[in-house]
N, C-alpha and C positions, 0 to 999 in steps of 0.2 A: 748541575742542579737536576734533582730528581723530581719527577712528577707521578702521586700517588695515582693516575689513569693510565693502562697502559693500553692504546689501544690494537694493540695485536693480539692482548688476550682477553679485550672486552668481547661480553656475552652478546653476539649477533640479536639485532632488531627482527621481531619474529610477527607476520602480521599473519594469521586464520593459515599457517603450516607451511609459508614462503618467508624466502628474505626478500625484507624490502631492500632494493637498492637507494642508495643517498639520492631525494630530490623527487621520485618515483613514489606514485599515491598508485598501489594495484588493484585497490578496493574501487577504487572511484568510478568506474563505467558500470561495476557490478551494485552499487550504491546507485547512481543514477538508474539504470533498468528499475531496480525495484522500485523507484518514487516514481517512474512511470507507469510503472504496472498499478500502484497503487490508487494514482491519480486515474486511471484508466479506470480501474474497479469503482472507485467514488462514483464518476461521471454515467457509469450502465448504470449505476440505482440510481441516480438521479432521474435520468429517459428512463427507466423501467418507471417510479412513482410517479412524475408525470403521465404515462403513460395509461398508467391507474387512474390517476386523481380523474382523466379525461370519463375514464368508465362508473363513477360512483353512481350518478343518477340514472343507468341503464341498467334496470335489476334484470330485463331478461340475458345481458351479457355475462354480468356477474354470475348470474345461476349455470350459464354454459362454463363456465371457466373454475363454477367451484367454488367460491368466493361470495361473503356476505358483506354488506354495504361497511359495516363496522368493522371486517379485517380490513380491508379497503384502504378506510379510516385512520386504522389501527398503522399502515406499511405507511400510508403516504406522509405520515406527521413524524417518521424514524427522522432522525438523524441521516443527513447522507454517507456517511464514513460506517453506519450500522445496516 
């Protein structure tokens, strides 16, 4: 009996310019760092707006740093992922 798969001359499983070997995820520690970096970057903007939101009613702060009550306004109300 003949079987149309041969696999000695199947086309090797090709992941980002490696072979995966059978069972083997090579992407996955490189996958996780990045959803930790990510999460990482989320979490500074969130303490960075908090950190704002604390300075809104201190116009003499804001004036030292640059900053008008309504950009303030404008950062604290983002989205934390923006």
């Amino acid at each position: 009996m003949s079987t149309p798969f041969n696999p000695t001359t199947s086309v090797p499983l090709i992941r980002l310019g490696r072979r995966v070997a059978d069972g083997h995820q090579s992407g996955s520690w490189a996958t996780l760092a990045a959803i930790v970096r990510l999460w990482s970057r989320w979490a500074d903007h969130a303490r960075q707006r908090d950190a704002l939101a604390d300075l809104v009613e201190n116009e003499h702060l804001l004036n030292d740093i640059g900053l008008t009550r309504d950009d303030v306004l404008d950062e604290i109300n983002k989205p934390f992922w923006r």
